[in-house]
Kinemage of the C-alpha trace (Angstrom):
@kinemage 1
@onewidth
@group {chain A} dominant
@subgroup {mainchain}
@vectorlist {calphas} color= white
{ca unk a 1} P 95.116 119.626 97.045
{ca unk a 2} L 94.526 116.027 96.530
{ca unk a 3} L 92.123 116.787 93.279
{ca unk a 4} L 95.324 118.546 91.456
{ca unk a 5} L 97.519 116.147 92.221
{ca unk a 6} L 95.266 113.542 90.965
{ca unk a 7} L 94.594 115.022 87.846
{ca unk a 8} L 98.567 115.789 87.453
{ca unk a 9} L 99.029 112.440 87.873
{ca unk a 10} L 96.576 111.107 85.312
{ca unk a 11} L 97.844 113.331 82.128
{ca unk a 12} L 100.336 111.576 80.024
{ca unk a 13} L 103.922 112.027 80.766
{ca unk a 14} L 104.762 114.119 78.059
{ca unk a 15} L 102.371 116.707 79.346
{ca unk a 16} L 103.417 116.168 82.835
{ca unk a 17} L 107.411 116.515 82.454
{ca unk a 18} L 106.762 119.252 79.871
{ca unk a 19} L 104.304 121.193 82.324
{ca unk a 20} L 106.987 120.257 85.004
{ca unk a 21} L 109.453 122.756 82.926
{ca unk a 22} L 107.355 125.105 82.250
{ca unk a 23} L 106.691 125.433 85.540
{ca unk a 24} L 110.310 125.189 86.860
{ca unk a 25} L 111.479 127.963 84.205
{ca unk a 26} L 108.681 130.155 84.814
{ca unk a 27} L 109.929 129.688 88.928
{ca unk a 28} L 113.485 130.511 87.775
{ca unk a 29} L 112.441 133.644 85.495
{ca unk a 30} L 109.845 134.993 88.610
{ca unk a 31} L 112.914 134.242 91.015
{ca unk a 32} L 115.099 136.151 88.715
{ca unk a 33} L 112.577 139.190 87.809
{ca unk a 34} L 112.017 139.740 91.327
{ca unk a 35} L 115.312 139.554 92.027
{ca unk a 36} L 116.165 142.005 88.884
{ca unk a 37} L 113.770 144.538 89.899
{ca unk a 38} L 114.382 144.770 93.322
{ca unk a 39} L 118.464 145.341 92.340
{ca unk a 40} L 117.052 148.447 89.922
{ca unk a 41} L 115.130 149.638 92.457
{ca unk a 42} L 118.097 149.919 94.898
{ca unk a 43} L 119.937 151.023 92.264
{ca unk a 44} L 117.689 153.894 91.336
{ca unk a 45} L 116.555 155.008 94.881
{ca unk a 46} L 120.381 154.958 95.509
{ca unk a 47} L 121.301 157.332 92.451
{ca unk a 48} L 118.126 159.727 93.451
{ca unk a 49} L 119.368 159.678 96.985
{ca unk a 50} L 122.842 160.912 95.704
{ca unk a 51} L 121.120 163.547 93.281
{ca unk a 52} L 119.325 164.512 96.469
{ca unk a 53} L 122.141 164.761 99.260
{ca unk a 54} L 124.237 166.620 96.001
{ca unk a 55} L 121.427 169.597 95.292
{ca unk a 56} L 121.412 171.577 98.290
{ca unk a 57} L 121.026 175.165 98.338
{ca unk a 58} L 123.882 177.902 99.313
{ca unk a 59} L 123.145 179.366 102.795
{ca unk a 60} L 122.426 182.301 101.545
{ca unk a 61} L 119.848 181.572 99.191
{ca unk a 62} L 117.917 179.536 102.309
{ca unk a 63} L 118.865 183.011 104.218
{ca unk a 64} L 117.443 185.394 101.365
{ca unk a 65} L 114.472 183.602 101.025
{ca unk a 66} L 112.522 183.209 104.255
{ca unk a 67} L 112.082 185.267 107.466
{ca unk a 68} L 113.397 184.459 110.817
{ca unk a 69} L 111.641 184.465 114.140
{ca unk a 70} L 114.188 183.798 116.993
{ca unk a 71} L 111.704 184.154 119.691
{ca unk a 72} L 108.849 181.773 121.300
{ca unk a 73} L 111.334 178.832 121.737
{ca unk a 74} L 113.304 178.380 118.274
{ca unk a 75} L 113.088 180.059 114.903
{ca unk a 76} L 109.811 179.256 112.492
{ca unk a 77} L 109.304 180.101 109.231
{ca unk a 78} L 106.855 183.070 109.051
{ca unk a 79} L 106.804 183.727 104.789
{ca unk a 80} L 106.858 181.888 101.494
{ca unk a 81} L 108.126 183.021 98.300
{ca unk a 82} L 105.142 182.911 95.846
{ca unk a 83} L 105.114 179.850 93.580
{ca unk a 84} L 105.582 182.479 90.459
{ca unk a 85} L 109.274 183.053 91.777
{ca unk a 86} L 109.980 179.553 92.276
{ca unk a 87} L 111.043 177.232 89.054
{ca unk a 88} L 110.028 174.132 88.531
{ca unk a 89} L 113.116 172.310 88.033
{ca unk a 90} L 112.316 168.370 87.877
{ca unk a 91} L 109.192 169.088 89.857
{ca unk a 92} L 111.854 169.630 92.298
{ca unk a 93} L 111.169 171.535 96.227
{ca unk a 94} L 113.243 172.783 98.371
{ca unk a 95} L 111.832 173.503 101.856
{ca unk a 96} L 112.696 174.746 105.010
{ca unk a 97} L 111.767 173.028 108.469
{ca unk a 98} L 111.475 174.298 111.955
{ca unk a 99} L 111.099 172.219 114.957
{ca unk a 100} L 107.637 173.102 115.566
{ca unk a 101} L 107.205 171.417 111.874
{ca unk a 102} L 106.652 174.880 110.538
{ca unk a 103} L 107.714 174.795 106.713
{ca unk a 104} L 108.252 177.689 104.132
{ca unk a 105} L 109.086 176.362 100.501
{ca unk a 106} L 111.696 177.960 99.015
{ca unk a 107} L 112.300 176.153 95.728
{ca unk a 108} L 109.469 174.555 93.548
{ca unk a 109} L 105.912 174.544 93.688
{ca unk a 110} L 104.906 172.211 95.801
{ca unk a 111} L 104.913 171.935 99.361
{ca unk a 112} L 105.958 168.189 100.998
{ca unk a 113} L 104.626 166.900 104.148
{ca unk a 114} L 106.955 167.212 106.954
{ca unk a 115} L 107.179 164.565 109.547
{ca unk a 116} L 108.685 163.644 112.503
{ca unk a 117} L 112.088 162.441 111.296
{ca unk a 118} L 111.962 166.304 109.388
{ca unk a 119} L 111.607 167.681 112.842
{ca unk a 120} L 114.234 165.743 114.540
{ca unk a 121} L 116.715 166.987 112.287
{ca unk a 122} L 115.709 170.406 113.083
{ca unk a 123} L 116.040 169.822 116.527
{ca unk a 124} L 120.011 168.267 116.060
{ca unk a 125} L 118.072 165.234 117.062
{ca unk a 126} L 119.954 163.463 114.265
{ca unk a 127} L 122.122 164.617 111.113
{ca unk a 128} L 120.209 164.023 108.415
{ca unk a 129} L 117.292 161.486 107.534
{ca unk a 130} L 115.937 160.171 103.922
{ca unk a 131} L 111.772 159.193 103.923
{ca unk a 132} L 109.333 159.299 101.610
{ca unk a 133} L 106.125 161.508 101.621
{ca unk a 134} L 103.322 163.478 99.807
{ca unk a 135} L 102.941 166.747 98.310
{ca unk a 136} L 100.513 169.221 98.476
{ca unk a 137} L 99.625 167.677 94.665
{ca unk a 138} L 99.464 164.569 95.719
{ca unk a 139} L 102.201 163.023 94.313
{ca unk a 140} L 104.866 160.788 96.286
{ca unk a 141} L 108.132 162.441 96.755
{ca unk a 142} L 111.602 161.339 97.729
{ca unk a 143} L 112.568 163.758 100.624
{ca unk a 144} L 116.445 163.915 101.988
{ca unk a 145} L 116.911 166.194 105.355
{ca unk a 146} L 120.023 167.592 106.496
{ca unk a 147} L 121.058 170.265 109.070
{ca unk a 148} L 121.467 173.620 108.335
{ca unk a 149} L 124.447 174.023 110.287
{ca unk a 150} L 126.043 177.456 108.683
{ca unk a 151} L 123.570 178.927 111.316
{ca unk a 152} L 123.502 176.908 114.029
{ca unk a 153} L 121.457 179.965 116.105
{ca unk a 154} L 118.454 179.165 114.112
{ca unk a 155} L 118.212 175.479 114.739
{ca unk a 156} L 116.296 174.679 111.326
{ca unk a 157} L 116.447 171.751 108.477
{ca unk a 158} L 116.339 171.832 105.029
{ca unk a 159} L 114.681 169.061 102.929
{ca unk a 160} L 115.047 168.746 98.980
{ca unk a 161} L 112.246 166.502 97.468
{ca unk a 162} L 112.108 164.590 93.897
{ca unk a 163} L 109.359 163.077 92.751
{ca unk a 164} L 109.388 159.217 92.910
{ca unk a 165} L 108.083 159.261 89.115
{ca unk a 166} L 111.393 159.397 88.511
{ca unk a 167} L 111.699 155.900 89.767
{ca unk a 168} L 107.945 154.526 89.412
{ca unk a 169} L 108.124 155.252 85.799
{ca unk a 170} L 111.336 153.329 84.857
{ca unk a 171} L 110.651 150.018 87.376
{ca unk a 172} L 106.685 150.119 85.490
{ca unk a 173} L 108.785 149.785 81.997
{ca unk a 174} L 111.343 147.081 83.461
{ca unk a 175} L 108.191 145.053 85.192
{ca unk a 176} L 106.392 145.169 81.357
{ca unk a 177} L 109.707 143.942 80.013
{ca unk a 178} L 110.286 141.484 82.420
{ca unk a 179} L 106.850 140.148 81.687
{ca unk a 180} L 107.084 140.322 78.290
{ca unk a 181} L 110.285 138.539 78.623
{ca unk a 182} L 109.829 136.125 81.248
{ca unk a 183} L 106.219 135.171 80.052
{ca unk a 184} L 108.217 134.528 76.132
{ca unk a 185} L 110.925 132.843 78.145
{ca unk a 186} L 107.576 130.285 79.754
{ca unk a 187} L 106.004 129.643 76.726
{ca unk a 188} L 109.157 128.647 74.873
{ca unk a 189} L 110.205 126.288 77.994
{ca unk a 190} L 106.955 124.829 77.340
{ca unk a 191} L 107.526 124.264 74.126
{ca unk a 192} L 110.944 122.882 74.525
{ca unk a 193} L 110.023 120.447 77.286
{ca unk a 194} L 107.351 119.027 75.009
{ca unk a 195} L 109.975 118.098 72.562
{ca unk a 196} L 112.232 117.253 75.010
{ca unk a 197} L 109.964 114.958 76.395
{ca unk a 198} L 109.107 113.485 72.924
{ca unk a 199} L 112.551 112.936 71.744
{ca unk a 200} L 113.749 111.451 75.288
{ca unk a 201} L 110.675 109.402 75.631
{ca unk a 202} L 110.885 108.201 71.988
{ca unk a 203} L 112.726 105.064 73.462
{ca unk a 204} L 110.563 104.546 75.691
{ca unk a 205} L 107.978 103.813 73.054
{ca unk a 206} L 110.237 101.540 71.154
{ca unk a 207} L 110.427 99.660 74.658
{ca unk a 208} L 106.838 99.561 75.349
{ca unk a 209} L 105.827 98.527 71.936
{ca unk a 210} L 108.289 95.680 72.358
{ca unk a 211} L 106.759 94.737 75.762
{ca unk a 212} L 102.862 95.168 73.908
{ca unk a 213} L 104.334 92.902 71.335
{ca unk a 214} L 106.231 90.871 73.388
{ca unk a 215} L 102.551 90.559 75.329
{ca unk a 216} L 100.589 89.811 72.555
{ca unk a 217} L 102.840 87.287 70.396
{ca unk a 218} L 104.958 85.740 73.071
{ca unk a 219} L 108.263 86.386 70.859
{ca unk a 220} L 111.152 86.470 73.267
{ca unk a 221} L 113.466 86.543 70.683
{ca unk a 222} L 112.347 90.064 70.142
{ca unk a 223} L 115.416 92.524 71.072
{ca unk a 224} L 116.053 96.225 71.028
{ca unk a 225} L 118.197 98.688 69.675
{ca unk a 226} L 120.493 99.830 72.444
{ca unk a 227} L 122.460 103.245 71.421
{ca unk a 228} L 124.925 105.199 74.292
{ca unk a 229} L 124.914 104.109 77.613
{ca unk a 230} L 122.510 106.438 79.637
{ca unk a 231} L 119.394 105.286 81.610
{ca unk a 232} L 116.948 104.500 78.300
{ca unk a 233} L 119.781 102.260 77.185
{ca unk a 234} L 120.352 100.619 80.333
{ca unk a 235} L 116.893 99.840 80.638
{ca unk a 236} L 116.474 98.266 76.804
{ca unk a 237} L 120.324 96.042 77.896
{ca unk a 238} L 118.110 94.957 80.659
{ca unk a 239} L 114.795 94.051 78.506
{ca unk a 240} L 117.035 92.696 76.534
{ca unk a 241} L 118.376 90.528 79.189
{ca unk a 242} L 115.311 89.577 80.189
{ca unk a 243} L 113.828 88.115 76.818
{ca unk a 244} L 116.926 86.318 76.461
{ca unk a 245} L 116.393 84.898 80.292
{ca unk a 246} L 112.915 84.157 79.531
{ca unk a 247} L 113.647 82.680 76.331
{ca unk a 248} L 116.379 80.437 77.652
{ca unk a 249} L 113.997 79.713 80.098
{ca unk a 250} L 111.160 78.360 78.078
{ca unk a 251} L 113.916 76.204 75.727
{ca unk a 252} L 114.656 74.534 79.142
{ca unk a 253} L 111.263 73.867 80.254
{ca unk a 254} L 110.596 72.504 76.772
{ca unk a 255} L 113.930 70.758 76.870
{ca unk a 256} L 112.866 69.290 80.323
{ca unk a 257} L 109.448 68.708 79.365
{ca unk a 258} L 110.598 66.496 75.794
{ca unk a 259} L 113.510 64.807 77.893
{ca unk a 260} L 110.891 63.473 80.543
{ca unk a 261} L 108.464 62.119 78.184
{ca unk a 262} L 111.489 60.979 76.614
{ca unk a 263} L 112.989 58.819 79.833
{ca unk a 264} L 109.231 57.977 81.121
{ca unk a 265} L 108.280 56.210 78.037
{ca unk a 266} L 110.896 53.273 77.830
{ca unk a 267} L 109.772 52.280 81.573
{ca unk a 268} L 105.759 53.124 80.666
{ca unk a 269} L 106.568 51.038 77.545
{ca unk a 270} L 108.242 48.155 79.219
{ca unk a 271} L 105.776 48.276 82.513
{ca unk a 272} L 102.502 47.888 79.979
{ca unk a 273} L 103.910 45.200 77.700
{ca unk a 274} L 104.207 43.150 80.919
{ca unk a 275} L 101.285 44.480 82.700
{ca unk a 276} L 99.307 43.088 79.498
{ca unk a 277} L 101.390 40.011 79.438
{ca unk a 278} L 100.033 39.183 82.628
{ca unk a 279} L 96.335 40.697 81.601
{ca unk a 280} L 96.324 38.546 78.892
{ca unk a 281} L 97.172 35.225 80.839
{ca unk a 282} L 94.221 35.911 83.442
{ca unk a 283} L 92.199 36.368 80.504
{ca unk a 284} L 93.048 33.219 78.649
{ca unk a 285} L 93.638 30.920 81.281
{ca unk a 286} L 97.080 30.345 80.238
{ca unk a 287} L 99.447 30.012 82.877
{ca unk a 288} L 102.854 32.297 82.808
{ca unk a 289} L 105.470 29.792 84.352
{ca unk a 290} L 106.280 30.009 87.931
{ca unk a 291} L 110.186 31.701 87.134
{ca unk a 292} L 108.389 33.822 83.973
{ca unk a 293} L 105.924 35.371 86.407
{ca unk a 294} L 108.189 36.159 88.851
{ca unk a 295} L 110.565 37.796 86.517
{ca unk a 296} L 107.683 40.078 85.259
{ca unk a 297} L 106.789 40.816 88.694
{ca unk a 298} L 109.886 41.871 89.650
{ca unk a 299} L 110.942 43.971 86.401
{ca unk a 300} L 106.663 45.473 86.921
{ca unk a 301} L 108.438 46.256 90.671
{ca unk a 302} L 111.558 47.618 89.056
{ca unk a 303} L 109.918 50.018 86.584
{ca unk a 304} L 107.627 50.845 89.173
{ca unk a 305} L 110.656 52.025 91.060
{ca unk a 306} L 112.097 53.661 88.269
{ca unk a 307} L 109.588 55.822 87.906
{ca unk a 308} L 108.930 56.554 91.607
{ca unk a 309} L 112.587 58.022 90.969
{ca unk a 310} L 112.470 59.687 88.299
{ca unk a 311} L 109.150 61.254 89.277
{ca unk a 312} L 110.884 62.212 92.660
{ca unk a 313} L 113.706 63.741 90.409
{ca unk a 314} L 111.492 65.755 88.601
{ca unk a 315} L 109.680 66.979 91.623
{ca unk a 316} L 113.389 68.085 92.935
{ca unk a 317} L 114.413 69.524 89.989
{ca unk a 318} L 110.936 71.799 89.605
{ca unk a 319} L 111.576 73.807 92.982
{ca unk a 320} L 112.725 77.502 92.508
{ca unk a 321} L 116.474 77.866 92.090
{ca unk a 322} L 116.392 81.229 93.867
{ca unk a 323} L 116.942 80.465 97.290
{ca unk a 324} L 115.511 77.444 99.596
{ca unk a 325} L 111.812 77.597 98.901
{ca unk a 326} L 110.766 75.010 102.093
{ca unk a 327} L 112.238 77.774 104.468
{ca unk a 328} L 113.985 75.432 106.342
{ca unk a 329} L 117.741 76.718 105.985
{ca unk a 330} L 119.437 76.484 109.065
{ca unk a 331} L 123.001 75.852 110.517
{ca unk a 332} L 123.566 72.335 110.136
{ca unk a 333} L 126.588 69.541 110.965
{ca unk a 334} L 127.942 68.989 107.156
{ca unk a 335} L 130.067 65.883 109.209
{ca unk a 336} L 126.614 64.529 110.127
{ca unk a 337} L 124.629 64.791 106.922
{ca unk a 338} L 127.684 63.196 104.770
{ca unk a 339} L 128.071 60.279 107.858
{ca unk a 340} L 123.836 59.428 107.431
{ca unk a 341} L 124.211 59.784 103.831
{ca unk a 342} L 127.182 56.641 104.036
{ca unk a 343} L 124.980 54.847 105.994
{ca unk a 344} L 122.078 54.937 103.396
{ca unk a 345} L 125.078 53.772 100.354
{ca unk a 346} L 126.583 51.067 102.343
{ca unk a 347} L 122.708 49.603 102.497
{ca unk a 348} L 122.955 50.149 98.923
{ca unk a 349} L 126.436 49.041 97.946
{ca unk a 350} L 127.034 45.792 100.734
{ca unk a 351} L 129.600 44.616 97.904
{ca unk a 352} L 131.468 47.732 98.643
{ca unk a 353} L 133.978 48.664 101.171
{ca unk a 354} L 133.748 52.357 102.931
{ca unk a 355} L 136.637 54.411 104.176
{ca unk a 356} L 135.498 57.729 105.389
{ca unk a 357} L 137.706 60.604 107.535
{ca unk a 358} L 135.258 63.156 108.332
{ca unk a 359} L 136.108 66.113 110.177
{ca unk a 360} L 133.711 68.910 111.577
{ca unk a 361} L 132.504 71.117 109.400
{ca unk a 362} L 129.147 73.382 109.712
{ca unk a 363} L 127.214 74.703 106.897
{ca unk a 364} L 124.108 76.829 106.304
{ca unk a 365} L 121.723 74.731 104.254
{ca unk a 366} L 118.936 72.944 103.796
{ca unk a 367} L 119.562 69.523 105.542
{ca unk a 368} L 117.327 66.963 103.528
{ca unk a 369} L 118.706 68.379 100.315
{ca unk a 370} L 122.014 68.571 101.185
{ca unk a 371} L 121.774 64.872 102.258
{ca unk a 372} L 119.893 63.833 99.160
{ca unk a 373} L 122.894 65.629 97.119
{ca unk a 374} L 125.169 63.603 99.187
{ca unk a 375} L 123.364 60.436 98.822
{ca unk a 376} L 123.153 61.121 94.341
{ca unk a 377} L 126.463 60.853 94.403
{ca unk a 378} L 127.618 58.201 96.819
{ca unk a 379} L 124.987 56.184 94.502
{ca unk a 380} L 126.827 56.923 91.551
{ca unk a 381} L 130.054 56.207 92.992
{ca unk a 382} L 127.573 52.654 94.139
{ca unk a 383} L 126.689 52.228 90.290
{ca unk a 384} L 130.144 52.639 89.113
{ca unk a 385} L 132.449 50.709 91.885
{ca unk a 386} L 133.236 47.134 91.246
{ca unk a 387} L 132.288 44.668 93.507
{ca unk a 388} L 135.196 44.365 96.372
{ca unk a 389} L 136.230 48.061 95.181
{ca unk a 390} L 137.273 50.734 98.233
{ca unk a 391} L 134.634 53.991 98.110
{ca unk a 392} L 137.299 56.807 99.655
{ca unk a 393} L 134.898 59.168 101.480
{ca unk a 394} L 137.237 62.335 103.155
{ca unk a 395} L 135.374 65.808 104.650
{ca unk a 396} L 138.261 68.354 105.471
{ca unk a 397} L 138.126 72.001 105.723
{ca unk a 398} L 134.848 72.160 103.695
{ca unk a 399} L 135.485 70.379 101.351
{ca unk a 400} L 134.169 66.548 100.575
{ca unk a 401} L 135.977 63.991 98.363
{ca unk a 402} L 134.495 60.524 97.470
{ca unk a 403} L 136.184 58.820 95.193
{ca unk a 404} L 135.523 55.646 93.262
{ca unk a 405} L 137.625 53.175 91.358
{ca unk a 406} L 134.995 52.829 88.332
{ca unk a 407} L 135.864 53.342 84.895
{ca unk a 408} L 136.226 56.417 85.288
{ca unk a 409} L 134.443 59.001 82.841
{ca unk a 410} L 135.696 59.806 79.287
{ca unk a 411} L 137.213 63.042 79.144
{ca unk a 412} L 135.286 64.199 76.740
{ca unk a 413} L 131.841 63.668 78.702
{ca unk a 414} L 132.956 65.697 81.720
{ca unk a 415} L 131.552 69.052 80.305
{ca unk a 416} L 127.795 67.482 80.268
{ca unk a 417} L 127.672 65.021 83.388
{ca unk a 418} L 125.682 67.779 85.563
{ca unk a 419} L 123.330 68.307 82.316
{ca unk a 420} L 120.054 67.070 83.042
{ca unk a 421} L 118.971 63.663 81.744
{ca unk a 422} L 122.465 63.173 80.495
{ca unk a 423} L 123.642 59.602 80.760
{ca unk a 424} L 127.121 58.643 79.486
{ca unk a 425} L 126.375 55.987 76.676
{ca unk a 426} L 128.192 53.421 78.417
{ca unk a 427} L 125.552 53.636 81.814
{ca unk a 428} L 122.203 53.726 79.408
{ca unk a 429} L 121.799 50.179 80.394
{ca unk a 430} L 122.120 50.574 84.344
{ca unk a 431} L 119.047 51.783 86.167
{ca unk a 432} L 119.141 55.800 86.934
{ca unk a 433} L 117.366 58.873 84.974
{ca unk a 434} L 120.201 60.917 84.638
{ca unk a 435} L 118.925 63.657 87.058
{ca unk a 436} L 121.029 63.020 90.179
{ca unk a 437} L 124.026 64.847 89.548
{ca unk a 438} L 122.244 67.385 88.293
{ca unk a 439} L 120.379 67.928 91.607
{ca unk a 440} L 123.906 67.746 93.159
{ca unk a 441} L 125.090 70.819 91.248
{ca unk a 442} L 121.731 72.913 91.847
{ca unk a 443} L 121.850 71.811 95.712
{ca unk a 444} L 125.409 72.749 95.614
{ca unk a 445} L 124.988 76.023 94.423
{ca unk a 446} L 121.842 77.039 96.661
{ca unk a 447} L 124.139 76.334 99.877
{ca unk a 448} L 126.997 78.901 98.174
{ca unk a 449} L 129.238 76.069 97.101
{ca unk a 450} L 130.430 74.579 93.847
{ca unk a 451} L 131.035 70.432 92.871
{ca unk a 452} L 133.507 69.301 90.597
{ca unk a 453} L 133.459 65.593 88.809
{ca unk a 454} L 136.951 64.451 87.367
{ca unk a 455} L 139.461 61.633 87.114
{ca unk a 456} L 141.205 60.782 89.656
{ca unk a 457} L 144.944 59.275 89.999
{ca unk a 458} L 145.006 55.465 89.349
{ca unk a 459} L 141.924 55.255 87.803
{ca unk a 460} L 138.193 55.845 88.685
{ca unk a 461} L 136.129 58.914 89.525
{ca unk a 462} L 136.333 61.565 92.064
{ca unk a 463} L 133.629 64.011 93.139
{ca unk a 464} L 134.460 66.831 95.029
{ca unk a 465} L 131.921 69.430 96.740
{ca unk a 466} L 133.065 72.771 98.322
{ca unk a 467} L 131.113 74.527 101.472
{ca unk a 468} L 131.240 77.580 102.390
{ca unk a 469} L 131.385 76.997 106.291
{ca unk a 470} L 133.294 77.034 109.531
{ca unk a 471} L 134.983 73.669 111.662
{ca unk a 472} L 133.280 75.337 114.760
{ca unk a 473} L 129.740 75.681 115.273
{ca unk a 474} L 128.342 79.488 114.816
{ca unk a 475} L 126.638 81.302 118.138
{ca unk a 476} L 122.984 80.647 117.290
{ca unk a 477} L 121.233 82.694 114.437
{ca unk a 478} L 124.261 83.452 112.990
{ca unk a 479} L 125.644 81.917 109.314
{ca unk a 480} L 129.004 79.971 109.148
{ca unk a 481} L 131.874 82.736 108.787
């Protein structure tokens, strides 16, 4: 069985679904010719039975024709007309039966078996009986039995018999046509499934070519036709779809990949000039002064830093967006991560004043990104906030506020502050790569939330992030409600 199956497997599949109909019409037409000639047949035995149970003899002629013995237990048959006196109407006979399964034709030429149901009938075992049987030719016969109850004295049964020609011969022309029929009925499913399964898998081509092509050029900007809306079309929307992903996808990466040479060459550019600077003055004996070298230490240390961050950044930014890749989602205080994360900015910000209200609130998430998040944008609010400024840190129902009283952001840079390497042109001169809030928005949205970045009332900035969560800690293993 497995060979078969194998080699099914392995023809193309326009062989395979057209052999598939072939195969199911040539079921449905056996199912149906079997069907059809076992109805004729019941039809036909039915109608011979009736011509049958309709042609018996009178009385009389049954008493004319044979002789009676009423003695030695029950009446026999002891002569037979002679076959020249007996017509040959349809081949048909007309016999008569004893109970000791004596028999004396008295219609037709042939004699038919007689059998125990014939004899039972004689003996008012049972009424009547229909069986089939041979002849003394050979042939089959239909035989029907009855009582011969104008005499009941003589205890006897008469049996008319047809040939079953009758119905042999017409169910041998109806299985011919039925072949004929069913076998033209095959080959033309045959046919038709081959086209069918050209014309339906003519799409499919179109697709595939566009994959090959797709494969072989790397064109994503390759699309195909999509006509009606049943499966082939779905499937090309989808390929569609995907090039268009895949192609958004690569103008990112390049995006990404031009913005990061862009922002690492200013600090490469800087950190050489005074890493040669200082090269140069080992080289020549020439002495930097004291405050000179200092100053290019610390902007070598500051670059240096720069680019530890921005290299971090990158790193962040380059994990999978579907789902937490480190595996280490878990149930986790929000209250908690936001209250470390203000510890970490007030190091950072000592100018600064901090007012925080934090009430419980527990997330599923990732806890060091969620507290990097947090920490991106305290720093910005850091960056922003003038020295002596209030940072307004609130966590209430899910939902975390911090709110500066910066500048404020134009209202017409709001749409691209969570763009990557975006930098309004009025903080190009502070230190930062422009990645931060971007991490905040893709952390965000891996935890189920959203973050928001608008103006707020009196002037400044306020950043808000939504949590999907609960103010009561979950029974263990189980998500936030």
């Amino acid at each position: 069985m497995t060979g078969p199956v194998r080699r099914f497997r392995g023809l193309p599949l326009r062989s395979r679904l057209a052999l598939l109909v072939a195969v199911a019409v040539a079921v449905a037409v056996a199912a149906a010719a079997v069907t059809c000639w076992f109805v004729v047949r019941n039809a036909l035995m039915d109608s011979l039975d009736g011509a049958l149970s309709g042609n018996r003899p009178k009385p009389s002629d049954v008493i004319e024709r044979i002789d009676i013995d009423a003695t030695g237990g029950g009446a026999r048959c002891l002569r037979e007309i002679p076959n020249r006196d007996n017509p040959d109407l349809y081949q048909q006979t007309i016999q008569v039966v004893a109970p000791n399964s004596t028999s004396c034709v008295i219609l037709g030429r042939q004699s038919v078996e007689v059998s125990d149901s014939d004899t039972a009938v004689a003996g008012r075992e049972t009424e009547d009986t229909y069986h089939d049987a041979t002849a003394s030719n050979g042939e089959k016969y239909r035989v029907f039995t009855y009582q011969f109850k104008e005499y009941p004295e003589l205890r006897l049964a008469v049996s008319v018999a047809r040939p079953l020609s009758e119905v042999d011969d017409t169910l041998g022309d109806l299985v011919l046509l039925l072949t004929l029929v069913g076998g033209a009925g095959i080959l033309g499913a045959g046919v038709a499934g081959l086209w069918v399964a050209r014309t339906g898998l003519r799409p499919v081509d179109r697709l595939t070519e566009a994959v090959e092509h797709v494969a072989r050029t790397e064109d994503l900007d390759l699309r195909i036709p999509v006509d009606g809306d049943d499966e082939i079309a779905r499937l090309s929307a989808s390929f569609n779809s995907m090039t268009a992903s895949l192609a958004t996808s690569r103008d990112l990466q390049q995006q990404l990949i031009a913005d990061a040479g862009h922002e690492l060459r200013t600090p490469l550019t800087s950190l050489r000039t005074n890493i040669e600077l200082l090269a140069r003055s080992e080289e020549t004996g020439r002495a930097i002064p004291p405050d000179d070298r200092r100053a290019l230490l610390a902007s070598v240390k500051a670059q240096m830093t720069e680019l530890a961050s921005l290299i971090g950044d990158l790193q962040e930014l380059s994990r999978p967006d579907a789902g937490h890749a480190s595996g280490k989602v878990q149930v986790i205080a929000w209250h908690d991560v936001v209250d470390a994360a203000l510890e970490r900015a007030r190091l950072r910000g000592p100018e600064l004043r901090f007012e925080a209200d934090l009430a419980p609130w527990f997330v599923r998430g990732e806890p060091a990104a969620l507290e990097r998040a947090v920490v991106n944008i305290f720093d910005n609010a850091v960056k922003f906030g003038p020295a002596g400024s209030v940072i307004e840190v609130a966590l209430k129902d899910g939902e975390l506020t911090v709110r500066d009283h910066g500048p404020g952001i134009p209202a017409e840079e709001l749409p691209h502050v969570f763009d990557r390497f975006w930098r309004s042109p009025s903080a190009r001169s502070l230190p930062g790569s422009g990645l931060g809030l971007s991490i905040v928005d893709r952390t965000v949205r891996q935890s189920g939330g959203e973050v928001t970045l608008g103006p707020a009332d009196g002037g400044g900035t306020v950043a808000t992030v939504r949590l999907p969560g609960a103010a009561t800690p979950p029974p263990s293993g189980l998500p936030p409600s």
